[in-house]
C-alpha positions in Angstrom: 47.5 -10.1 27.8 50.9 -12.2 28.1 53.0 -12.0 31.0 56.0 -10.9 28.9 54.2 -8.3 27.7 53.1 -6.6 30.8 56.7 -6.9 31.7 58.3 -4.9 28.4 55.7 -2.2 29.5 56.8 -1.9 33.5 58.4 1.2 33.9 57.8 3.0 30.7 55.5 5.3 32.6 51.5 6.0 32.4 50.3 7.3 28.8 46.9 7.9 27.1 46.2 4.3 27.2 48.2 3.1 29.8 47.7 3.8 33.8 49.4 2.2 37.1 47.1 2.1 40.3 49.2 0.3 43.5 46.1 -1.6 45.0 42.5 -2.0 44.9 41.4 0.4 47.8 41.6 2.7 44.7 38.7 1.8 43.3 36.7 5.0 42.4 40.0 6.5 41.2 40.2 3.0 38.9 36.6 3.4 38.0 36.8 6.9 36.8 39.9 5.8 34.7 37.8 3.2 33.3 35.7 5.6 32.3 38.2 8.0 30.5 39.5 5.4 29.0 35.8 4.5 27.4 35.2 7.8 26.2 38.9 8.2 24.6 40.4 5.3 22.8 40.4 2.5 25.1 43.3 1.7 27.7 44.8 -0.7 29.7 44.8 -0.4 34.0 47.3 -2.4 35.8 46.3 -2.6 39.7 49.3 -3.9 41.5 52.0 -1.5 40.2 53.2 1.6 41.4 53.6 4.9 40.4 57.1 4.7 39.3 56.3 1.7 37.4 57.4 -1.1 40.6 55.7 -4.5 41.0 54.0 -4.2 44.2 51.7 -6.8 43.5 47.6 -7.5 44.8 46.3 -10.3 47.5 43.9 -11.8 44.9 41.1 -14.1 46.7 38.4 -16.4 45.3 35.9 -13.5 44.4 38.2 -10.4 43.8 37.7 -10.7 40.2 34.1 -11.2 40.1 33.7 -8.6 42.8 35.9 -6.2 40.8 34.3 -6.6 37.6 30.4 -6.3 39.6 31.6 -3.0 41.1 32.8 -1.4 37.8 29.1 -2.4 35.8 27.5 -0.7 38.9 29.3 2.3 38.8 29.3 2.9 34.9 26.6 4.0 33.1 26.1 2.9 30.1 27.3 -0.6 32.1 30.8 -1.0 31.2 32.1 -4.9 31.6 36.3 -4.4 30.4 38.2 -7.5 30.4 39.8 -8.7 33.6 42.7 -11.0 33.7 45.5 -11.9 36.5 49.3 -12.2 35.9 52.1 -13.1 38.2 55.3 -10.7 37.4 58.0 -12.7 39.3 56.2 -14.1 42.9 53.4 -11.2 42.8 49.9 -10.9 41.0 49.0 -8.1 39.2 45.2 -7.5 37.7 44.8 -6.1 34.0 41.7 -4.2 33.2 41.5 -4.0 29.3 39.2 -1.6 27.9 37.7 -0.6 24.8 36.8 2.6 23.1 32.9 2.8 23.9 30.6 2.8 21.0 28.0 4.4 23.2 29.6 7.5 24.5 29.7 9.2 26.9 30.4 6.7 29.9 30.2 7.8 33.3 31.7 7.2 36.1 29.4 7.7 39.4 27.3 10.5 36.9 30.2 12.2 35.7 31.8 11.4 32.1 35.9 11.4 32.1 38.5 11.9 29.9 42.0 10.5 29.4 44.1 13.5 28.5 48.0 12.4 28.3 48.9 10.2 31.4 45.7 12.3 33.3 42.4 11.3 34.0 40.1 14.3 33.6 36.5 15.2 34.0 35.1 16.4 30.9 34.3 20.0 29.5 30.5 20.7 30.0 31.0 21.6 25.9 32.5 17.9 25.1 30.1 16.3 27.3 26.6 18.0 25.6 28.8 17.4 22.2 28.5 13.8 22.8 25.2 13.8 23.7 23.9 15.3 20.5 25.8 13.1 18.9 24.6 10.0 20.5 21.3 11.8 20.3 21.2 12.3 16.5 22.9 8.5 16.0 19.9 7.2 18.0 17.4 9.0 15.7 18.8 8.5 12.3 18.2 5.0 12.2 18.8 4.3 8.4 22.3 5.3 9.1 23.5 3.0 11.4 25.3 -0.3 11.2 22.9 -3.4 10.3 24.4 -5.9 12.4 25.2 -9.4 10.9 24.3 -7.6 7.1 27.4 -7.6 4.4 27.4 -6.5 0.9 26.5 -10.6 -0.1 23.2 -9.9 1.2 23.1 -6.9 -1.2 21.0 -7.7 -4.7 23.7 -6.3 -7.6 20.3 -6.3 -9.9 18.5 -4.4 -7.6 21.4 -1.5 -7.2 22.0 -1.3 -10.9 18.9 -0.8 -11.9 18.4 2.3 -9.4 21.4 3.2 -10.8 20.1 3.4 -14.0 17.2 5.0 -13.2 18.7 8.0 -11.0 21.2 8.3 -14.2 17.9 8.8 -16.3 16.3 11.0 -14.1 18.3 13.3 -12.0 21.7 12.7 -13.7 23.4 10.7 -10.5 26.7 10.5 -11.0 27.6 7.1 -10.5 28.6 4.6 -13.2 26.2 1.3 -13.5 28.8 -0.8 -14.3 30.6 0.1 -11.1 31.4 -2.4 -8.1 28.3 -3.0 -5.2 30.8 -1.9 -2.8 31.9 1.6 -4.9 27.9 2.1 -5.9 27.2 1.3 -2.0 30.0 4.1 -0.4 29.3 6.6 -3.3 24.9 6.5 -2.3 26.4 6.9 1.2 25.4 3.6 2.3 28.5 2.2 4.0 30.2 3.4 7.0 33.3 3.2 8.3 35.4 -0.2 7.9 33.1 -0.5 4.5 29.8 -2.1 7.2 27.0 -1.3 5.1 24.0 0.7 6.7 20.4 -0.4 7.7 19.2 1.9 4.8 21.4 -0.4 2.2 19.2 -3.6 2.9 15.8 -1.6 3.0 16.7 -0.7 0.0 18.7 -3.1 -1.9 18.3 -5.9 0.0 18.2 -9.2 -1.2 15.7 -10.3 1.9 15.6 -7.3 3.6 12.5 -8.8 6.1 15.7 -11.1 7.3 17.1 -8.5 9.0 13.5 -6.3 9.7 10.4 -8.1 9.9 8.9 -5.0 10.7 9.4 -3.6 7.2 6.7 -5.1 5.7 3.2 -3.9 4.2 0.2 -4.8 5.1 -2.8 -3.8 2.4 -6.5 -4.1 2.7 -9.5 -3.2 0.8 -12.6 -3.5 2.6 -15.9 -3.1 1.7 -18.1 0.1 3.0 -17.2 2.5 4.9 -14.9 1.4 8.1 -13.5 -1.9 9.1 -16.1 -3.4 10.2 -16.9 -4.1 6.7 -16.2 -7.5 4.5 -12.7 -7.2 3.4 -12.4 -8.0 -0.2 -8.4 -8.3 -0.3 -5.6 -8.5 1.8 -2.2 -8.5 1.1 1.2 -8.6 3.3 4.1 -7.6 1.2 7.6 -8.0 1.8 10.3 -6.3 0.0 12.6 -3.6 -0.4 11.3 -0.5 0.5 11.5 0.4 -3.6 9.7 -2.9 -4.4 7.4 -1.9 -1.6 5.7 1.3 -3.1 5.6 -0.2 -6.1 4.0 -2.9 -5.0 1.5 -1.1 -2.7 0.8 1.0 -6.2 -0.1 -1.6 -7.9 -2.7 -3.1 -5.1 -4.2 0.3 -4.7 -4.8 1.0 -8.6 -6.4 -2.8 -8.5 -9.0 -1.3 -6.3 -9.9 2.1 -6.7 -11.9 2.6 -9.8 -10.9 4.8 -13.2 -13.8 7.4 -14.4 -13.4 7.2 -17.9 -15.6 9.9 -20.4 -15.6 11.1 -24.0 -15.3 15.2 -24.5 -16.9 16.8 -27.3 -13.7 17.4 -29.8 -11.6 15.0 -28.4 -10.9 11.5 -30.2 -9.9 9.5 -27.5 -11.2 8.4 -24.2 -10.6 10.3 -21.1 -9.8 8.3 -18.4 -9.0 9.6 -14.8 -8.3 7.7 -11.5 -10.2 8.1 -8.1 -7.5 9.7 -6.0 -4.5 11.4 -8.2 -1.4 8.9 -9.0 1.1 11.7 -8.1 -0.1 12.2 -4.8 -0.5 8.1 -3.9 3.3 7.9 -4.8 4.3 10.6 -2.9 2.2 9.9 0.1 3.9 6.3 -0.1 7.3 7.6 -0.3 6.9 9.8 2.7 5.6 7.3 4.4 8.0 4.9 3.8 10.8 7.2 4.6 9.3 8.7 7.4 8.1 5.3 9.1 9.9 4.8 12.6 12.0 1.1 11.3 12.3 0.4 15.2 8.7 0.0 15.6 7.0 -3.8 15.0 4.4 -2.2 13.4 3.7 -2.5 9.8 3.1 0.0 7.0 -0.9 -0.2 6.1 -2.8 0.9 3.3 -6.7 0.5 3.6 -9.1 1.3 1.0 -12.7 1.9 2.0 -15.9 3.3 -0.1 -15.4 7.0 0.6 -11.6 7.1 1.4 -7.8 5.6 1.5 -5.4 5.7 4.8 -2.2 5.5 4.8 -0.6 4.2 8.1 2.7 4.7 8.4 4.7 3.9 12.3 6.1 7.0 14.1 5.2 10.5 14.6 6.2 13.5 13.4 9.5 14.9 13.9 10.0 17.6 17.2 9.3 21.0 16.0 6.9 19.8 13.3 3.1 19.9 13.5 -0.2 18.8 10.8 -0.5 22.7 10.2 2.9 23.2 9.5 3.0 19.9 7.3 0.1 22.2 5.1 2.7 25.5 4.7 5.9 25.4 3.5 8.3 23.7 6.1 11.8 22.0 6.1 12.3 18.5 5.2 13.4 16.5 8.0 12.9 13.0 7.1 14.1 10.6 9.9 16.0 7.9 7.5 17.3 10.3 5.1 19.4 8.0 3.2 15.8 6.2 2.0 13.9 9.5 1.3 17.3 10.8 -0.4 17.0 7.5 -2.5 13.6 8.0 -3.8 14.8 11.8 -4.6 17.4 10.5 -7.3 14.6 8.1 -9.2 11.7 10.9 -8.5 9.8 9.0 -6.4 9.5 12.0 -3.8 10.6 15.5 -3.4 12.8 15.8 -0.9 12.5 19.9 0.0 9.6 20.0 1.8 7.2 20.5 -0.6 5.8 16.6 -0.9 3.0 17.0 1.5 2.2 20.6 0.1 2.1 19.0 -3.4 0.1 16.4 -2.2 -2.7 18.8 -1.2 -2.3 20.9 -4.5 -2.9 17.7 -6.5 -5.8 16.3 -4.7 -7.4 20.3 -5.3 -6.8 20.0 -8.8 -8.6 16.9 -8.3 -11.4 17.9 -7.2 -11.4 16.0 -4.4 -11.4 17.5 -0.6 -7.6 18.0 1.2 -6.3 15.1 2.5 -6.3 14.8 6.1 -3.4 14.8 8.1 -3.3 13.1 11.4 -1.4 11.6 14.1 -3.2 8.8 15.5 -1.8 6.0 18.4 1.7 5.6 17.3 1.2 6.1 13.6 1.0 9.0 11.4 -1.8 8.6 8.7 -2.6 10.4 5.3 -6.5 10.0 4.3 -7.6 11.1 1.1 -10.7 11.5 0.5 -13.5 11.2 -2.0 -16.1 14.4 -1.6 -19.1 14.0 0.0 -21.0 15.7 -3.1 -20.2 13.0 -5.5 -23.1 10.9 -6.7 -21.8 7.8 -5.6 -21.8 8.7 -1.9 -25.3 11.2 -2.0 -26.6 7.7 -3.5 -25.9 6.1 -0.4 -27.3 8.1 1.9 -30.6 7.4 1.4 -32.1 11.4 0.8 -35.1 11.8 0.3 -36.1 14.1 -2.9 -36.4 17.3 -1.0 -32.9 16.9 0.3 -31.9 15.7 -3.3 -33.1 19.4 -4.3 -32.1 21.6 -1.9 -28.4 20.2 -2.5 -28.9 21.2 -5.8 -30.4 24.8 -4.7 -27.1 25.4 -2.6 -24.7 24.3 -5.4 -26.4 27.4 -7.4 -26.9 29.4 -4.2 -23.8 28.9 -2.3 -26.2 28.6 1.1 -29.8 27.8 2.1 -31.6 28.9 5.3 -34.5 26.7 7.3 -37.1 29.1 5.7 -35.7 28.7 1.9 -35.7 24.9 2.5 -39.4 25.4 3.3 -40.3 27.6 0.5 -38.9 25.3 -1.7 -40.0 22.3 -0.8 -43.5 23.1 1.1 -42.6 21.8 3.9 -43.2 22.8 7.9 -41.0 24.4 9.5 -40.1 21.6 12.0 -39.8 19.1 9.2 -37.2 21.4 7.6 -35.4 21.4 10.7 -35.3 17.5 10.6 -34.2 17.3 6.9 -31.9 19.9 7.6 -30.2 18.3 10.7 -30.2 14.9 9.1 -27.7 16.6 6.2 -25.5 18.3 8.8 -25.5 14.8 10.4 -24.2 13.1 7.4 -21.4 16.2 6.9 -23.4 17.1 3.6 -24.3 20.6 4.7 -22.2 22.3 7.5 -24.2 24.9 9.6 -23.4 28.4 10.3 -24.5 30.5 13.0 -26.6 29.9 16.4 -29.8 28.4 15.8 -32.7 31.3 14.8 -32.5 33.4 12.0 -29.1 34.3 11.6 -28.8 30.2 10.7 -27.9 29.3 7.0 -26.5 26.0 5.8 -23.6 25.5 2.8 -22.0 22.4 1.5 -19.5 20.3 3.2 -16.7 19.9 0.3 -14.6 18.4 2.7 
């Protein structure tokens, strides 16, 4: 700040953004001040000047400055470091402490957050204080909302945001022209903020290189052969893109290695032809998870592909106040980057009520295939889904013997076999039933019921 400046302002009196302290043995009054003005719109303290606006002037040594400015970071939480300069008004030095509106509210002062209210420095309502708060706490969540630092619309792909444009036109009637600027298209989706700075969610989805700005949002997929990881993995795959590109992408990979069933039905002309796990529910399950996924994490988004199943790995947890079992019943949508999830809404890539892991589970039913597990594992929530244990690719590979082979077959038409039905039918002793029989429950073919004695029966493990 100029000298002439400071003087024009001497004697005009304190304001919102203006306050006059005589000398630094005021310093927790100045701190507190420094504070206020933080948490209102910036200000300017001038140490050296009195109240009624006279030059008194500061003894200024060879550490004041540095000592003042150490002082203020100590006593300010989030650290506040304002700018510091010295003047001379006529033979006397006066100190100005520039600061600016904090980005990070609330600032405290010693523990307690301030206010600037007219020429006043206040401490702040307990309901303006916990206001902040939940603001800075829902800011801190929603991270596809927030500024990306360093990105401008040049690093936006006009192909890229046309084409969704086109496509959310097609299928949900968006109401945004295609032929309209990137920056119109960019504030109408919701993906700039204030001073037109576009929005993390903006280069996930549109980027150009959206892995130059997170190298986290990348996919990792892997088919491996058998039945965990310690098997030979056939393919691997790390994908970048946008997050758009990126479930198509991981599509494609998947449908390159699960097999199609394909049949002919009496009365029918063509082929039948049906995929492993449903198509519905893979995109779904990839749209959740790449909408859901915690973007601060360095982990990557996985998809692994075994024998018997498919994970899907995404980083983060569920959000508070929403469990697996609830995930199962009907529940509110609370996606933690709702600007990506609201994205794949408009081109029907996910639902965006609720109801996506619900449908999941209704498709894999009409399926035929067990539900999909749900789990929270480490720091990663994963979606399994799962081929049944009854099919004959997976019996085949359990090495049964024949008498195991035909008691399956008795408890598909039975519903349940006991220890002494197994013997009857396959003229067996008793304790060599029991062996067969705990072999199956060992390979979650048959799940037991009841203590071991009579009261024991046996019924097939669908799941």
């Amino acid at each position: 700040m100029k000298t002439k400046d400071v003087s024009k302002l001497i004697g005009t009196g304190e304001s919102t953004t203006i306050e006059w302290k005589p000398s630094l043995s005021q310093i927790n009054e100045m701190i507190e001040g420094i504070a206020a003005f933080s948490n209102t719109e910036g200000g300017r303290l001038f140490v050296g000047i009195s109240k009624n606006g006279a030059v008194t002037g500061v003894s200024i040594g060879e550490g004041t400055v540095e000592n003042l400015t150490n002082r203020i970071a100590q006593h300010t939480e989030p650290k506040t470091h304002p700018r510091i300069s010295v003047l001379k008004i006529g033979d006397k030095e006066i100190i100005v402490v520039e600061v600016k509106e904090s980005h990070d509210k609330p600032v405290l002062a010693d523990g307690r957050p301030y206010l600037r209210v007219g020429k006043s420095t206040r401490q702040m309502a307990k309901e303006e204080y916990e206001r902040l708060i939940l603001e800075k706490h829902k800011a801190d969540l929603i991270y596809d909302s927030q500024v990306c630092k360093g990105a401008g619309v040049g690093d936006i792909s006009k192909e890229k945001l046309i084409a969704f444009v086109k496509k959310a036109r097609e299928e949900r009637g968006l109401g945004i022209k295609p032929n309209a600027s990137v920056p119109d298209i960019l504030n109408k989706l919701k993906l700039t903020i204030k001073d037109k700075k576009i929005t993390n969610a903006a280069v996930l989805l549109f980027g150009k290189d959206p892995q130059q700005f997170f190298v986290q949002a990348e996919l990792k997929a892997i088919r491996f052969r058998g039945y965990d990881e310690t098997g030979e993995m056939t393919d691997f795959k790390t994908i970048g893109a946008d997050a758009i590109t990126l479930l198509e992408k991981a599509e494609s990979f998947i449908f390159d290695h699960i097999p199609m069933k394909a049949w002919i039905e009496s009365g029918k002309l063509q082929r039948q032809e049906k995929w492993l796990y449903p198509p519905k529910a893979i995109r779904e399950a990839l749209a959740n998870a790449l909408a859901h996924r915690d973007y601060k994490s360095t982990g990557k988004l996985q998809v692994r592909i075994f024998d018997d199943r498919m994970e899907i790995w995404n980083p983060g947890k569920l959000p508070p106040g929403l469990t697996v079992e609830k995930l199962k019943r009907t529940h509110d949508s609370i996606p933690p980057n709702p600007l990506i999830a609201r994205a794949f809404f408009w081109i029907r890539y996910a639902e965006e009520v609720g109801t996506g892991t619900n449908k999941i589970i209704q498709w894999c039913k009409q399926w035929s295939l067990p539900e999909p597990k749900f789990e929270e594992a480490g720091g990663s929530f994963v979606v399994t889904f799962r081929v049944s244990k009854l099919s004959e690719d997976i019996l085949a590979s359990l090495g049964l013997n024949e008498r195991q082979t035909k008691a399956i077959g008795y408890v598909k038409g039975k519903g349940k076999i006991t220890n002494r039905e197994y013997q009857n039918l396959t003229n067996i002793s008793k304790q060599m039933a029991t062996l067969d029989l705990k072999f199956l429950v060992d390979k979650e073919v048959f799940t037991k019921i009841g203590k071991t004695g009579r009261g024991t029966m046996y019924i097939l493990n669908n799941g």
